[in-house]
Structure formats: C-alpha cells, structure tokens
C-alpha positions in Angstrom: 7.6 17.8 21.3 7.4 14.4 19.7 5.4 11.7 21.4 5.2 8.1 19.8 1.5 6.7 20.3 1.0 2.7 20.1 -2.0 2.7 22.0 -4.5 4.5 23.9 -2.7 4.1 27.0 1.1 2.9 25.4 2.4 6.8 25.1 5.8 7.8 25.5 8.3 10.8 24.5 10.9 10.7 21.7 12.0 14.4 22.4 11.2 16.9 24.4 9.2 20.2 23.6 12.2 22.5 22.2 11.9 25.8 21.1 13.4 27.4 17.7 14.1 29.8 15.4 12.9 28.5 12.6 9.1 28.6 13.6 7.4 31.4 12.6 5.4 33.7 15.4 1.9 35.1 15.3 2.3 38.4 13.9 -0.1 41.3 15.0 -3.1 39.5 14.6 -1.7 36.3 15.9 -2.1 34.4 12.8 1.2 32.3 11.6 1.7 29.3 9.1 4.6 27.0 9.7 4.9 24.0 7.5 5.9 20.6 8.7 7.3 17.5 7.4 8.6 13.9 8.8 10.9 12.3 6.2 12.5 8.9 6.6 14.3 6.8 4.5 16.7 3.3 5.3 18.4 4.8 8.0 17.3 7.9 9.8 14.0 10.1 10.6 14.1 13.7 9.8 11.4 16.4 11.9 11.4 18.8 9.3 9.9 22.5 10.3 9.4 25.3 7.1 12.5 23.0 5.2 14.8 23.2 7.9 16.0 19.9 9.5 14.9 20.6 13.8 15.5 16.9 15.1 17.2 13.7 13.3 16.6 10.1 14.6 18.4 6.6 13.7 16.4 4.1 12.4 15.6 2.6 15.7 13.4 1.4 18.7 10.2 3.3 18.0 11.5 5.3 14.7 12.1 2.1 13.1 8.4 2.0 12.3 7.3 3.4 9.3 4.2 1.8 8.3 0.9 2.3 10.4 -1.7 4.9 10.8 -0.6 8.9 10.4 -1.9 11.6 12.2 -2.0 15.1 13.8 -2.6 16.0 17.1 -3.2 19.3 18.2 -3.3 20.4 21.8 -6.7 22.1 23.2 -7.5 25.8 22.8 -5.9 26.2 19.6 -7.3 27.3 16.4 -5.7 25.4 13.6 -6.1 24.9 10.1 -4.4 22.0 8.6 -3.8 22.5 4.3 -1.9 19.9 2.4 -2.0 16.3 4.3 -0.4 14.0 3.0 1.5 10.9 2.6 4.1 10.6 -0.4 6.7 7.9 -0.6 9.8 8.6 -1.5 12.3 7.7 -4.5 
C-alpha cells in the first residue's frame, strides 16, 4: 500500500495494498525483518522491498516530489522496530 500524505486531511492512494513474494513471513515465533527502500532519481520512483524492485512510478503528479518531510507510518496493533533510517542522496 502506498498512500501520498500532503496534509492532515489531503490523503490519497498511489497503489493499492498488494501482496508478494518477496516479503518475508513471521516464522514460528512470528518475528520477520524485511528491509525497505524508496529510490528515485530524474525520471522514475522505485518501492524497493529486501532489494527487489515491487512497484516503479514515472516522475509524475504526486511522485514528482522529492523534497519535503520523510516518514513511516505503521498501522495500529503492530509491534515494530525500525533500524537504519535514513536519508542518502544519490550519485
């Protein structure tokens, strides 16, 4: 699921929530760690799930913006531990 956010009450979908293969499921003790990544560069915007490529935007409409405030969002009853935020331009 990716949702652009321009305001408290300016909220609207890019995609829709997809399932795949490439995210890992809790194993028996319903723990998993699944690393994600946005990367964009002069034309597109890459959703990036443990290095494999999920969803791929042009550079345009709301994915033409990238400067502004970052974030995560994670939905209620959920236990989740975020490691490694960050923001890194690009070459």
């Amino acid at each position: 699921l990716i949702k652009h956010r321009a305001s408290d009450t300016d909220i609207h979908s890019i995609a829709p929530k997809t399932p795949s293969d490439v995210i890992k499921k809790p194993d028996a003790s319903g723990k998993s760690t699944n690393t994600l990544e946005v990367r964009t560069n002069a034309t597109q915007t890459d959703f990036v799930i443990n290095g494999t490529v999920v969803q791929t935007f042009p550079k345009s409409g709301p994915m033409n913006v990238v400067e502004g405030i970052a974030g995560i969002r994670i939905n209620h009853q959920l236990e989740v531990h975020i490691d490694g935020f960050a923001l890194t331009k690009g070459k």
